[in-house]
LUMSE-445914 format. One line per 3 residues: number of its first residue (from 1); their letters; for each residue x, y, z of C-alpha. Coordinates in Angstrom, 2 decimals, always signed. Layout:
N
NUM> a> X Y Z  ...
// end
This chain:
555
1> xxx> +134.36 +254.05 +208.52  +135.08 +256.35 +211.73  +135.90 +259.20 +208.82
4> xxx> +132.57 +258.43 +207.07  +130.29 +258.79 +210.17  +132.25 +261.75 +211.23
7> xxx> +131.39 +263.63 +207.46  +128.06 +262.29 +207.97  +127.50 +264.24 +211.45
10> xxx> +129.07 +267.48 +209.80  +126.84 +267.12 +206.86  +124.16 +267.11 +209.13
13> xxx> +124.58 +269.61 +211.21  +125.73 +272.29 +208.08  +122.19 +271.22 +206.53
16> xxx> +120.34 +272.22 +209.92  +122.04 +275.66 +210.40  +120.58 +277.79 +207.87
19> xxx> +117.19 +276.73 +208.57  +117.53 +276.90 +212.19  +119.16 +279.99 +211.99
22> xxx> +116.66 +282.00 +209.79  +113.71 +280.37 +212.23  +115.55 +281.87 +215.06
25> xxx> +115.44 +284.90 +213.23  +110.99 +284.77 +212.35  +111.45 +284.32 +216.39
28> xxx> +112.77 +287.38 +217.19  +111.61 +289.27 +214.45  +108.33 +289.05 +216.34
31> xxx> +106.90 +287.13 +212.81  +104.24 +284.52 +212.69  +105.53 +280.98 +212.99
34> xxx> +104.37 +277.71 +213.05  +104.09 +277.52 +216.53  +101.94 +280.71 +217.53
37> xxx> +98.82 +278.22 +217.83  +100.17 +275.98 +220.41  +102.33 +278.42 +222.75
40> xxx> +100.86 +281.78 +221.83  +97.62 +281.07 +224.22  +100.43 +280.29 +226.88
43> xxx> +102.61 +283.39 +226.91  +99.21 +285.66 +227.46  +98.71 +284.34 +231.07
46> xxx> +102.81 +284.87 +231.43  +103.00 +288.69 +230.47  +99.93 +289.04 +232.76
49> xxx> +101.56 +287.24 +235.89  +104.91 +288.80 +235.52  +103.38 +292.08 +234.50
52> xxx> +105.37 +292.21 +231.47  +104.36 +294.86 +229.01  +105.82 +294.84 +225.25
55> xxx> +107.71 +297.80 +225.70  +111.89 +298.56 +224.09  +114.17 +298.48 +227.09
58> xxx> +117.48 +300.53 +226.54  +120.40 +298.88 +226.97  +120.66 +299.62 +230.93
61> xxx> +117.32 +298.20 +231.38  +117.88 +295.58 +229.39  +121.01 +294.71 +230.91
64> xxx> +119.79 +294.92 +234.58  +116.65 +292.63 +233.58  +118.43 +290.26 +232.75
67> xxx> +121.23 +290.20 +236.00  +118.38 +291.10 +238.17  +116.48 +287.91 +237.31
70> xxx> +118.82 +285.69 +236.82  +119.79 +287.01 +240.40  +116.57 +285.84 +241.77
73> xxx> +116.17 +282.74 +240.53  +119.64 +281.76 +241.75  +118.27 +282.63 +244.87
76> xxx> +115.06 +280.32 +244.46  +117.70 +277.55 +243.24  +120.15 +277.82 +245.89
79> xxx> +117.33 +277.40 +248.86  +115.87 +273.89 +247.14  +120.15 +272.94 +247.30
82> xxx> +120.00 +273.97 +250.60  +116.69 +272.32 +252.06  +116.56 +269.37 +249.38
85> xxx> +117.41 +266.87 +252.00  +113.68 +267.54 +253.79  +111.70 +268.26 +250.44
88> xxx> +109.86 +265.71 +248.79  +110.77 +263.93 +245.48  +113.68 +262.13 +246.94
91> xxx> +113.41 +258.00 +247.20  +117.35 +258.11 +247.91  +117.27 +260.34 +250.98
94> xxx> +120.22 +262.42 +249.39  +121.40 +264.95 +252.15  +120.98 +268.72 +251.34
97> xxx> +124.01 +270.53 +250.01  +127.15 +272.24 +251.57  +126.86 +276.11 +251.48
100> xxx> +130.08 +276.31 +249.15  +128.62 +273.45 +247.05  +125.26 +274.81 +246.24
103> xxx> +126.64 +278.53 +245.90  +128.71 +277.11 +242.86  +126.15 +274.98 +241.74
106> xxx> +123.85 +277.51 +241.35  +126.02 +279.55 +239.88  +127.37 +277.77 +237.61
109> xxx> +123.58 +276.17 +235.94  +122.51 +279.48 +236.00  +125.29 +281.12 +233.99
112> xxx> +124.92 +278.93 +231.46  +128.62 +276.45 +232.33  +127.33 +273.82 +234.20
115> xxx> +130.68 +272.65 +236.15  +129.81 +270.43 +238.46  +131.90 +269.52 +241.69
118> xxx> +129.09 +266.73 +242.48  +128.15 +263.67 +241.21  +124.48 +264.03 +239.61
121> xxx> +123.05 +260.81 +241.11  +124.59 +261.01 +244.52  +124.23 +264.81 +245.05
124> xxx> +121.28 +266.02 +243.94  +117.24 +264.50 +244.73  +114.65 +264.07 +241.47
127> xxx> +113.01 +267.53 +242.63  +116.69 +269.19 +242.24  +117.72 +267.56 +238.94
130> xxx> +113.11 +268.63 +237.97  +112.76 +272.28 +239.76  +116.39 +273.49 +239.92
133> xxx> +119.08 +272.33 +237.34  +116.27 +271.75 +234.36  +114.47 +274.93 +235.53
136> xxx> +117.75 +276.49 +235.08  +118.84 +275.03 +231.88  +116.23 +276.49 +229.95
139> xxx> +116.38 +280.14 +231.59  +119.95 +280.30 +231.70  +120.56 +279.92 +227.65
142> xxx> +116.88 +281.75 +226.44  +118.90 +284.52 +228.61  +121.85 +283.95 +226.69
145> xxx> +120.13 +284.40 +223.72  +118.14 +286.91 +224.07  +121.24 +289.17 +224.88
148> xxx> +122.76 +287.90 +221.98  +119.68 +288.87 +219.55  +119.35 +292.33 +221.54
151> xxx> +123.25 +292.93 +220.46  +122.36 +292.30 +217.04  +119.20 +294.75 +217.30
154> xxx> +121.31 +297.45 +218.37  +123.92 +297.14 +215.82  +121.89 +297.55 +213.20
157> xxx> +120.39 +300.89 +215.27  +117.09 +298.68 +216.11  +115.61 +299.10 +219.55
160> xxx> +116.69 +296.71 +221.72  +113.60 +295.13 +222.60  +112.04 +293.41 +225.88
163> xxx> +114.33 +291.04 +228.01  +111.55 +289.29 +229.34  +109.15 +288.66 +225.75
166> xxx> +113.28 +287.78 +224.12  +113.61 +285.16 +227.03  +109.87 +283.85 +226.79
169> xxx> +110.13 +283.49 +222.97  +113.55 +281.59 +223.71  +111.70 +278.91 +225.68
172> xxx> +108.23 +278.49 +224.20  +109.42 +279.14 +220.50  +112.80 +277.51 +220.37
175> xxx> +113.96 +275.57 +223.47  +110.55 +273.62 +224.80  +109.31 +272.23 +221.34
178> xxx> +112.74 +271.38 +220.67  +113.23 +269.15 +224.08  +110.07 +267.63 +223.95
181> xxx> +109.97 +265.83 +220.68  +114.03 +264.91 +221.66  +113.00 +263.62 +225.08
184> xxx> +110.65 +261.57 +223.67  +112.85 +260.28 +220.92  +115.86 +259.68 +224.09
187> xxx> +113.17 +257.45 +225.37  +113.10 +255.55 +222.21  +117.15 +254.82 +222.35
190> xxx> +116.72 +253.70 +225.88  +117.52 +256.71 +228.04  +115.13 +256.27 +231.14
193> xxx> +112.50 +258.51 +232.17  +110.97 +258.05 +235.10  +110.56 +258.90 +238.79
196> xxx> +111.17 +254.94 +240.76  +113.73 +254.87 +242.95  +116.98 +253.24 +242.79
199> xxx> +116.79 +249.75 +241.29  +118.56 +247.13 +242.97  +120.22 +244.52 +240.74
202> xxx> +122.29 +241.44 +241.72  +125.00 +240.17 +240.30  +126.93 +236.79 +238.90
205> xxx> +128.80 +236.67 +242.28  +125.55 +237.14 +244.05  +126.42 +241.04 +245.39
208> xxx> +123.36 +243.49 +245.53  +124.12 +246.61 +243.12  +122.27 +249.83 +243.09
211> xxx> +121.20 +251.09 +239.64  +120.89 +254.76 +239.59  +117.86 +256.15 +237.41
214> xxx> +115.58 +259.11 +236.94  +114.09 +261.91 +234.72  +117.21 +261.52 +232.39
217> xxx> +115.54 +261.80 +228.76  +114.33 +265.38 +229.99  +116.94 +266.43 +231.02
220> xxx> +118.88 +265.29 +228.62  +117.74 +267.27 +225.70  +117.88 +270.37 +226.78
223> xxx> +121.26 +270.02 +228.06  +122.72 +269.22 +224.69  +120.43 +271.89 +222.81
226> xxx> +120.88 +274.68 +225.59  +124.85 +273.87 +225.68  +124.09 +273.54 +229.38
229> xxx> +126.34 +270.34 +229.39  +126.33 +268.59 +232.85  +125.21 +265.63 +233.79
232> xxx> +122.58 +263.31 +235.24  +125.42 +261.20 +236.32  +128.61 +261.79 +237.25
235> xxx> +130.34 +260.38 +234.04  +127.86 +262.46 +232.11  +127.51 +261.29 +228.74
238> xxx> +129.83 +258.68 +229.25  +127.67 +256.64 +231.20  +125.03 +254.28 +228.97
241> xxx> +121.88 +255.49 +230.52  +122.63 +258.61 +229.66  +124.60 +258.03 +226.05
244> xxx> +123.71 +254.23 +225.36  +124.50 +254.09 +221.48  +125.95 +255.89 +218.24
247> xxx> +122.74 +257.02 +217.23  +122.23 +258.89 +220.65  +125.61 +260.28 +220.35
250> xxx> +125.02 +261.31 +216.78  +122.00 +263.50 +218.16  +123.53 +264.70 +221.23
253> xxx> +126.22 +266.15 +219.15  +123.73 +267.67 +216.56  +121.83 +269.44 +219.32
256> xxx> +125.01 +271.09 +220.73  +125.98 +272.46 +217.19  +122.39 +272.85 +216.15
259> xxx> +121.79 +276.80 +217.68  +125.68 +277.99 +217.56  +126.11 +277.37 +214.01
262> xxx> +122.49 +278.53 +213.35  +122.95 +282.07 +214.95  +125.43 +283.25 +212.33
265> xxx> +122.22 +283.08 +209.94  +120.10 +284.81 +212.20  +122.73 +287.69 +212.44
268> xxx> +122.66 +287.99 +208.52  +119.26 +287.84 +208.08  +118.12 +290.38 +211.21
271> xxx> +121.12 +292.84 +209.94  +119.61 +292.52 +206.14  +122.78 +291.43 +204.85
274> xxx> +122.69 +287.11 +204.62  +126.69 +287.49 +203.32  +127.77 +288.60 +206.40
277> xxx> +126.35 +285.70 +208.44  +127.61 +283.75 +205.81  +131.29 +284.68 +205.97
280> xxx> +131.54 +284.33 +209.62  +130.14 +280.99 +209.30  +132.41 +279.81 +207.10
283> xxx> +134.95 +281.82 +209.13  +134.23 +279.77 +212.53  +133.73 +276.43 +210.12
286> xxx> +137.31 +276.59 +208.96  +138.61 +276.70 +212.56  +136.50 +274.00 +214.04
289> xxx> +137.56 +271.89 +211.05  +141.37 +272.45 +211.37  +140.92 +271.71 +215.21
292> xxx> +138.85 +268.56 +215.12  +141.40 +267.10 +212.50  +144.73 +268.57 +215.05
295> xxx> +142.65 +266.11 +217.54  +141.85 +263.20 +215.67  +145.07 +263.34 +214.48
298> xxx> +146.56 +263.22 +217.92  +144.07 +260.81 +219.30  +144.48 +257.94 +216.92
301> xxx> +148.38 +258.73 +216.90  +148.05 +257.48 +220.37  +150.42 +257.86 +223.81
304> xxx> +154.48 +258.95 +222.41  +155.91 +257.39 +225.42  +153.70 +253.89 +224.80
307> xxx> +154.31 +253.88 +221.37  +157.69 +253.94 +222.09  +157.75 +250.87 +224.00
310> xxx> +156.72 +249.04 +220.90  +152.99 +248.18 +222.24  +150.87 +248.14 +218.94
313> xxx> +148.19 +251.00 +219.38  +145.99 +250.58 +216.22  +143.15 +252.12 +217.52
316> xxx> +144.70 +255.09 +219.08  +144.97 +256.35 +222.64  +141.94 +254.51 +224.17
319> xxx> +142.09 +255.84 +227.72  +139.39 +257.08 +229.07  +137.45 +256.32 +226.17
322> xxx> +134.35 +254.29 +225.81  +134.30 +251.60 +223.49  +131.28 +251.55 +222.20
325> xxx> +132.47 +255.20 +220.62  +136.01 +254.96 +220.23  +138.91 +257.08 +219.58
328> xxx> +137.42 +259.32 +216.77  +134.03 +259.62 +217.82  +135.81 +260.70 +221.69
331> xxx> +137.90 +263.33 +219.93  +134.48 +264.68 +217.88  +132.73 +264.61 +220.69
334> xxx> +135.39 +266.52 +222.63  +136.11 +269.40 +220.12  +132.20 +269.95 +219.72
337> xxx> +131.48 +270.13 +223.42  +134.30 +273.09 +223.84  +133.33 +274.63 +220.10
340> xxx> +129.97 +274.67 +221.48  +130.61 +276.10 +224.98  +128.27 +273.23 +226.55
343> xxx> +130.53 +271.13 +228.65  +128.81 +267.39 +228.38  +131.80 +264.87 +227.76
346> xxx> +131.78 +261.33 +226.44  +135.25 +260.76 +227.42  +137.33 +261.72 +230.18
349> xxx> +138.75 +265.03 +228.68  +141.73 +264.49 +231.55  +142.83 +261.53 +229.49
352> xxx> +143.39 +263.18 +226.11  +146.83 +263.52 +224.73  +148.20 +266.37 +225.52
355> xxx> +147.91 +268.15 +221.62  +144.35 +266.93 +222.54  +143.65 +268.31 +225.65
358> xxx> +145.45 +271.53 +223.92  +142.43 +271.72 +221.42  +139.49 +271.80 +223.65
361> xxx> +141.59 +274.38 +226.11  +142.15 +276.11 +223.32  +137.88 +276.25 +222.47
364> xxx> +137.53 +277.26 +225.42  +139.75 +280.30 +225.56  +139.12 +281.71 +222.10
367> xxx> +135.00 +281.42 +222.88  +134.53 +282.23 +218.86  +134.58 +278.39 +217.44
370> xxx> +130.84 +278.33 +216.92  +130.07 +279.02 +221.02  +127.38 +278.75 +223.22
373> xxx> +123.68 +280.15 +222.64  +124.16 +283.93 +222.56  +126.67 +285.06 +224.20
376> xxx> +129.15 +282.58 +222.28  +128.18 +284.41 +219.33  +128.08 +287.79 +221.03
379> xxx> +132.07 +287.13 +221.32  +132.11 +286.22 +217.92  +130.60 +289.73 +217.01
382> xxx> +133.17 +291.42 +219.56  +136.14 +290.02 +217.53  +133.92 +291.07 +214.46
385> xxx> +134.68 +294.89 +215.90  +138.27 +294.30 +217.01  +139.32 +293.48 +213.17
388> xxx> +137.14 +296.30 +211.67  +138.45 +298.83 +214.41  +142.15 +297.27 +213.35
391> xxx> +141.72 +297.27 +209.72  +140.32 +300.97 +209.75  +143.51 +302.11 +211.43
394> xxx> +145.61 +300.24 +208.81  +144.08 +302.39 +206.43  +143.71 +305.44 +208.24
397> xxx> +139.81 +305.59 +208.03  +137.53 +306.16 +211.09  +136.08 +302.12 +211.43
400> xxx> +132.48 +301.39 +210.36  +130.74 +298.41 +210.99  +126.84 +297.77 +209.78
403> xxx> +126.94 +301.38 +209.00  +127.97 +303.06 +212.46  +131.49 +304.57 +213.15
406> xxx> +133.36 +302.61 +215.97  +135.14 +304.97 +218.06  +136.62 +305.15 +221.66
409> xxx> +133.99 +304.88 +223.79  +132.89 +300.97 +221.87  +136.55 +300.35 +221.57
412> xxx> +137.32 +300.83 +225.50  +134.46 +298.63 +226.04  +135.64 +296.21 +224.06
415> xxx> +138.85 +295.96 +225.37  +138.12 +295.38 +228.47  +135.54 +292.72 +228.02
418> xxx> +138.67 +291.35 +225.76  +140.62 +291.72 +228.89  +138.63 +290.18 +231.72
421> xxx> +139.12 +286.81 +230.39  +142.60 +286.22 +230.54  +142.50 +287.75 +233.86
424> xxx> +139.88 +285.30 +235.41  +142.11 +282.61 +234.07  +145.02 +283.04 +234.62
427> xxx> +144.84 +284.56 +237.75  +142.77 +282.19 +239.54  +145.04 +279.14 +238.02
430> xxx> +148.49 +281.02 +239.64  +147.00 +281.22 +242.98  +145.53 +277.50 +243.16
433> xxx> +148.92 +276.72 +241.65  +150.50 +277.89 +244.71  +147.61 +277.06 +247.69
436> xxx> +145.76 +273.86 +246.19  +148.96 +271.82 +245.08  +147.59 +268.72 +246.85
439> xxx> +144.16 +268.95 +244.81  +146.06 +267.77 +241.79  +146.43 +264.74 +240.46
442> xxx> +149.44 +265.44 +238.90  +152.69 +267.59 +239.92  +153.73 +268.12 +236.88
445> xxx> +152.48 +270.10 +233.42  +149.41 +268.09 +233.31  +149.09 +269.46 +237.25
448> xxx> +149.28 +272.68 +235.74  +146.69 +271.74 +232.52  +144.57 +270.58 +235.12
451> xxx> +144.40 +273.99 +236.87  +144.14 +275.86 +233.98  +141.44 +273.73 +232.31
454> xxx> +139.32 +273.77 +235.72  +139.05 +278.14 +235.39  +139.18 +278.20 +231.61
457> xxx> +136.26 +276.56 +231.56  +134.46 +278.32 +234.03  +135.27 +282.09 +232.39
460> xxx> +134.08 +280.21 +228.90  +130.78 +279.01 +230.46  +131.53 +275.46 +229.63
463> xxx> +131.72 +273.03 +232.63  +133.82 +270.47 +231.58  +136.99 +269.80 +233.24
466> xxx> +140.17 +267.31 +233.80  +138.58 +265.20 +236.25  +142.20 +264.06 +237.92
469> xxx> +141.37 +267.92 +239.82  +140.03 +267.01 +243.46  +137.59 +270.65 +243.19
472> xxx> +135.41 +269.35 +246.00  +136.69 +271.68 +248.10  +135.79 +274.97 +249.38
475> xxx> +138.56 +276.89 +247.73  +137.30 +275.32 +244.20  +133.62 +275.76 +245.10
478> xxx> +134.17 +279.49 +245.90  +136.78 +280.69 +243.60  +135.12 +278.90 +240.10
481> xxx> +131.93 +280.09 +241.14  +133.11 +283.94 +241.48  +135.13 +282.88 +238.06
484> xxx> +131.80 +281.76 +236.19  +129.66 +284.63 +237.58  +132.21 +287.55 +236.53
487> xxx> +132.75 +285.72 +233.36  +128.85 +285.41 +232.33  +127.80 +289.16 +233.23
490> xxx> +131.22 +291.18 +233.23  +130.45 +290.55 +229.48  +127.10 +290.73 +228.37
493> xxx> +126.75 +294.25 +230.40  +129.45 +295.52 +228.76  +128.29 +294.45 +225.14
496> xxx> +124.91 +295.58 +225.59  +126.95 +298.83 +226.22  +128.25 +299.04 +222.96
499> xxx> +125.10 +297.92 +221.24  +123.75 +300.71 +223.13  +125.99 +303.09 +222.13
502> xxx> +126.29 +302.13 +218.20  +122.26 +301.84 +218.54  +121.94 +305.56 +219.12
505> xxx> +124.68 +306.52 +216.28  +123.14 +307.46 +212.89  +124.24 +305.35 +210.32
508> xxx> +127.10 +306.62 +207.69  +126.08 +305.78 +204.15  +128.62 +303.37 +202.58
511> xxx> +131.24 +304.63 +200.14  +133.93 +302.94 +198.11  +136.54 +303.84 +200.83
514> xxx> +134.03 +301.38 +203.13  +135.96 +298.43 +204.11  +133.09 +295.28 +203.68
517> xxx> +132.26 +293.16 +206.11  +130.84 +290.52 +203.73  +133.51 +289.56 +201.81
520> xxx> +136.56 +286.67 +202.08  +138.96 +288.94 +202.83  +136.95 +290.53 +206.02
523> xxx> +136.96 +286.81 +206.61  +140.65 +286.02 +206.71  +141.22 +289.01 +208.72
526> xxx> +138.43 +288.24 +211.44  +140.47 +284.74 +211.54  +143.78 +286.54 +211.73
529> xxx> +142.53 +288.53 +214.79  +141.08 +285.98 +216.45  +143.93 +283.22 +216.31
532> xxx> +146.39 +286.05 +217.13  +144.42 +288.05 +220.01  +143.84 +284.67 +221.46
535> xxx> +147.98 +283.02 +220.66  +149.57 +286.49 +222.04  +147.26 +285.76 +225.31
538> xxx> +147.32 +282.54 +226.41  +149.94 +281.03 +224.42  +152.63 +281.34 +227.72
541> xxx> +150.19 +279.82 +229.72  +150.20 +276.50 +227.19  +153.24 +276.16 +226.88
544> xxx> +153.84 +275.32 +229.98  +151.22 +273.23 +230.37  +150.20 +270.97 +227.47
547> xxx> +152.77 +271.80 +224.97  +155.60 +271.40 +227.37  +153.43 +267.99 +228.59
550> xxx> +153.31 +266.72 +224.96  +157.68 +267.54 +224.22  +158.09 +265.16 +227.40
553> xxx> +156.34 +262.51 +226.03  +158.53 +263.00 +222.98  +160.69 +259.37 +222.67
// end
């Protein structure tokens, strides 16, 4: 039965990408759409405040409106962290925030990863969770993907548009209709709403417990659907108020899939060629289904080292797991959280088996299963370069790709945005190796896993992490926030580069020499570079953590 709901959720979400996708693409396309009437009046009064004017940006300007603003709203953010303690909207009395704290926390909500080294309900007042963290949720993915639709424009040799119409259009078109009808329908399944204080509850042995509530339903939806991930709570979508039933689950994971898998529809249908979205689709579907069954398998094969004890383990490794989901629904859960760069977690990711943990590190570091809104797919498009510029030289032909030659100037881009990654992970993870020893749960490989998880997913933008890490700490704070700041910009400057660059190329008409991007084979090779860019990268790095954590558990 576990199987047959899983199928169903897939079905789902494959029958929602293609229409989200080519909506996304009316969006941005600056076509009518069904919502004109009810947000068009809005953005007027908007453009005028903000003194926006419908004007192309190149790619610097484009580039630097996005930092810069993002820049300055971090700075809004970070004083309400600071001052929240004295500011209204806060029945608990919650103390403001520690300068490390709120410099990573503002970080990491605004670039789109959502890490937290807090506990939602004990570290942050209603106003914070309102003005800051959903304020940020919805800017920091319509940034996100307006870069990522700005990419596409200049591929195809299109202006590049306006950052600031992009992100607007993001919110009122996409993101805000979207989250209100889901809020609403959270409601429904029992996720609270509202703005009372604590409750107080008492118990069978007559103790006094304190419920912890609040604007959840909002902010709820647009975590899932803006692959924020985070959490009202601590446990995130773990705890019942914020995840109380199957049905909630099945929608939380269809909002976190629901603009990833769309975009590769948009990209065919903005670069006039639908087969090309298509085959990278089915390109990133093929990988997220051989992952998801790796886990499951794992999962439900349960614990080596318990199973060889004799202790019956029918329904799989169960730690950490809630069991009102169970084992299979966990491992979904887990492998579309990482596929979908958003970070919310039903289970305690720390807990997985180690070929499971393996998976979602492994999301994490290729960035291409699906990924977050925008720039998820913008590294999708990068590896979409890397195999043309590879294939070309196999056949000793100058690389085209949407009919513009790639040559060194893209290439050395490339390569270093290809580059960067590694380097904020693995880095960061040998240093706290050797200083932060005593922040680990474990001193062994799943020490190490632990480590590496925490800064993997904070150069991925994704914000879970192996909760056995103590990261309260300044070192953590500082470090992962430095991590998720270089690893959200580093890359979407230098892309918008190389859209830049191939924007201003004029296009070479195809020939039969031509090698096409909309065809299986361009598929098997974008796979091949992918899975081997990413193996010949990080595999060293696994191996000593969960691989050599999984041959120990080996009876």
């Amino acid at each position: 039965m576990s199987y047959i709901a899983i199928a169903i959720t897939l079905l789902l979400s494959l029958l929602l990408a293609r229409p989200a996708g080519l909506y996304m693409a009316q969006v941005f396309n600056y076509e009518r759409t069904g919502l004109d009437r009810w947000f068009g009046w809005l953005e007027k009064p908007v453009y005028a405040i903000g003194g926006i004017r419908k004007e192309n940006y190149s790619w610097k300007q484009y580039a630097l409106a996005a930092v810069l603003s993002n820049a300055v709203m971090m700075l809004l953010v970070y004083l309400i962290f600071r001052f929240q303690g004295v500011l209204p909207l806060n029945p608990s009395g919650i103390a403001s925030m520690e300068p490390t704290l709120a410099f990573n926390t503002v970080i990491s909500f605004m670039a789109n990863t959502n890490l937290q080294h807090y506990s939602g309900e004990s570290g942050l007042s209603y106003l914070s969770q309102m003005l800051a963290i959903v304020f940020m949720m919805f800017t920091s993915p319509a940034t996100g993907l307006a870069v990522g639709i700005a990419i596409i424009r200049g591929l195809t040799g299109k202006p590049l548009g306006n950052f600031f119409v992009d992100m607007v259009r993001a919110i009122t078109r996409i993101l805000l209709p979207i989250c209100f009808v889901l809020a609403l329908v959270f409601v429904a399944l029992g996720v609270p709403q509202t703005l009372e204080p604590t409750a107080l509850g008492h118990t069978l042995e007559g103790m006094t417990q304190e419920i912890a509530r609040g604007p959840v339903a909002s902010f709820l939806s647009i975590k899932e659907l803006g692959n924020n991930g985070g959490g009202f709570f601590g446990v995130n979508s773990a705890h019942p108020f914020e995840n109380p039933d199957a049905i909630s689950n099945l929608l939380q994971i269809l909002l976190m899939l629901l603009l990833g898998t769309g975009l590769p529809f948009t990209y065919g249908k903005m670069v006039g060629n639908k087969k090309q979205g298509r085959v990278l689709f089915v390109s990133m579907a093929m990988m997220f289904i051989v992952f998801l069954g790796i886990s499951l398998a794992s999962e439900n094969a349960g614990n080596p080292a318990v199973n060889a004890l004799g202790i019956q383990h029918q329904q799989g490794s169960m730690e950490g797991k809630e069991v009102r989901f169970g084992v299979a629904q966990s491992a979904l859960y887990s492998v579309v959280t990482t596929a979908s760069e958003t970070g919310a977690v039903n289970t305690m990711h720390d807990t997985l088996t180690p070929i499971g943990g393996l998976i979602t590190i492994g999301n994490m570091m290729l960035n291409t299963v699906f990924g977050g809104v925008g720039v998820g797919f913008v590294n999708v498009l990068m590896y979409t370069m890397i195999a043309v510029f590879l294939s070309g030289l196999m056949v000793g032909r100058t690389p085209e790709f949407l009919g513009k030659k790639i040559e060194g100037k893209e290439m050395k881009l490339i390569a270093v945005t290809l580059i960067i990654n590694p380097i904020l992970i693995l880095l960061p993870t040998a240093l706290a190796l050797l200083t932060q020893s005593d922040t680990l749960s474990n001193p062994g490989f799943h020490g190490l896993t632990q480590a590496l998880y925490e800064f993997t997913s904070a150069a991925a933008n994704n914000g879970s992490g192996f909760e056995g890490l103590g990261d309260a700490t300044p070192f953590w704070n500082i470090s992962t926030g430095i991590v998720m700041f270089l690893g959200r910009y580093f890359s979407i400057i230098a892309m918008l580069a190389v859209a830049g660059s191939l924007a201003a190329k004029k296009t070479v008409p195809e020939t039969s020499g031509t090698f096409r991007t909309d065809k299986a084979l361009f598929g098997t090779v974008f796979l091949g570079t992918v899975l081997i860019v990413g193996a010949l990268t990080f595999f060293p790095a696994l191996a000593l953590g969960p691989i050599a954590e999984f041959l120990t558990l080996k009876p």
